[in-house]
C-alpha positions, -999 to 999 in steps of 0.1 A, spaced: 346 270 -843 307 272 -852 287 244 -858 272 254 -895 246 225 -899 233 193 -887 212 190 -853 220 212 -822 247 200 -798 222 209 -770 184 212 -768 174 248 -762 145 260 -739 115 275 -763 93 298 -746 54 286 -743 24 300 -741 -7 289 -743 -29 283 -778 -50 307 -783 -78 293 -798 -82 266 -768 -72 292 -740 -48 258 -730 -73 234 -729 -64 211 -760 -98 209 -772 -128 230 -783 -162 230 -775 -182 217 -805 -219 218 -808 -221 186 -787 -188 177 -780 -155 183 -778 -126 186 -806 -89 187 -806 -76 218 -807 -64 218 -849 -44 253 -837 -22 233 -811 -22 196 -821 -47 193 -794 -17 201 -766 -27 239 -752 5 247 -757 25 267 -787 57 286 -791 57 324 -774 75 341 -800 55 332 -834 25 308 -822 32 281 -841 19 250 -825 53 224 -823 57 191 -833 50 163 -811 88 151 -803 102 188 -794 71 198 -773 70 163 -753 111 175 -747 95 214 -742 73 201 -718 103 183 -697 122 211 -694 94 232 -683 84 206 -657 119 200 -642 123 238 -640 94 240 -621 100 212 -597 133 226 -591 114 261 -579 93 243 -559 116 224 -536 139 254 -536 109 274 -522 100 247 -503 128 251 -480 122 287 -473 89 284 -463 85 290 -427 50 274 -410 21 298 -406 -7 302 -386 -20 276 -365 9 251 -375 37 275 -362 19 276 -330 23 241 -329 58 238 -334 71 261 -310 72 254 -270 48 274 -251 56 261 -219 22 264 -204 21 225 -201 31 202 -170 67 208 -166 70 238 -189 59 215 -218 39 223 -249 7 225 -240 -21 232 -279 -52 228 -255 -63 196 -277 
């Protein structure tokens, strides 16, 4: 059975981008100071598929989403990161110490 009206079950991801007219920067340069962004209700951010800045209560809940999904990607990337450079050096045993230790020359 459809739900025919009232409010969503479930809060639904909107794709963002940012404003246009701020370049995501929430305000505008006036001739000696800076204004809020009229375009974007001074946030940087407006919906991807029309540009239509969004009202305060679904873009703080936007803006959630978008952050947890991105915390999320970082830890799981996080974990797949191997050390580089210097730092991988340092981790493994090059046995040129006393004993076969790890000797880094510090």
């Amino acid at each position: 059975m459809k739900k025919s009206h009232g409010p969503a079950f479930r809060r639904t991801l909107i794709p963002l981008e940012h404003c246009k007219s701020c370049k995501g920067k929430a305000v505008i340069q006036g001739l000696f100071h800076h204004l809020d962004c009229i375009d974007c209700h001074a946030s940087g951010w407006v919906r991807a598929d029309g540009g239509e800045p969004l009202s305060l209560q679904d873009l703080v809940t936007q803006l959630s989403f978008n952050l947890n999904a991105a915390q999320d990607m970082l830890l799981t990337s996080k974990s797949d990161l191997k050390p580089v450079g210097l730092l991988n050096y340092y981790d493994q045993n090059n046995r040129r110490g006393a004993g076969g230790t790890n000797y880094t020359g510090d």
